[in-house]
N, C-alpha and C positions, 0 to 999 in steps of 0.2 A: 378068407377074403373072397367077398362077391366078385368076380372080376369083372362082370358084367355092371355092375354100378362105380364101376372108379374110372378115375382119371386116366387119359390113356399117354404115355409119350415117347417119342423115338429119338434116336440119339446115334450118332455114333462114337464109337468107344475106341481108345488108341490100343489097338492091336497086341501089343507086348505087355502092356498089363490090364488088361479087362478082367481079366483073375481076381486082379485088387478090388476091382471096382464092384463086380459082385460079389464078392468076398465080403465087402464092406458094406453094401446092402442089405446082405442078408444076415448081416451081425444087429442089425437091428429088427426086432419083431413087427413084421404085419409095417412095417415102411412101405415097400413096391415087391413083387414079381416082376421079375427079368428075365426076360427069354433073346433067346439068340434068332435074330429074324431073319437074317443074309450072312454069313459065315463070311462069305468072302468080300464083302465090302463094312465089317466090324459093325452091323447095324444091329443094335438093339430096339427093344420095346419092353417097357415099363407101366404095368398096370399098379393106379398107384390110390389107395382110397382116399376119399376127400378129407374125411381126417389127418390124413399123415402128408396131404399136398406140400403145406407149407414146409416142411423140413425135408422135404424130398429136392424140392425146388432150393431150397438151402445148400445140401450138400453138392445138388448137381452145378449151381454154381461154383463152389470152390472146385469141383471136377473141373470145369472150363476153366478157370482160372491158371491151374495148375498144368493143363492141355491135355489133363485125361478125356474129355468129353465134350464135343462138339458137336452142331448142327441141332441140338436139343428142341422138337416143336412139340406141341400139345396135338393132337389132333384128335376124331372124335373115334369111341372105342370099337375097336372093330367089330369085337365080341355081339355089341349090344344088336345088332342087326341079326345076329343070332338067337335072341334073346326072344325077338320079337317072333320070328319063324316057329318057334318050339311050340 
């Protein structure tokens, strides 16, 4: 996965099971990369290819639905300003 050409987005994650949540991310192939970005405020980020947006955006709905996953925005990737420098 390019990380530099995907979707980028942050979220946070309910604390007592973020386990589940990546767990179950990464049970599906080349969906998103999830990184741990504030430890102590449960903050993730999810580089996610444009191919696999829509079902990424799928499942993290039911995460919010179910109150594993909240404050979920797109923002732009951070990576890519790295991209540019190299």
């Amino acid at each position: 996965m390019n990380l530099l050409c995907s979707a980028y987005y942050q979220a946070h994650v309910q604390r007592e099971l973020c386990w589940f949540v990546t767990a179950t991310l990464r049970s599906y192939e080349h969906l998103a990369f999830d990184r741990t970005l504030d430890a102590d405020a449960s903050l993730f980020e999810f580089f996610v290819p444009f191919s696999t947006e829509k079902y990424f955006l799928e499942l993290m709905r039911y995460y919010q639905n179910e109150g594993l996953v909240s404050n979920l925005v797109k923002l732009d990737n951070r990576l890519a300003d790295l991209g540019q420098q190299v």
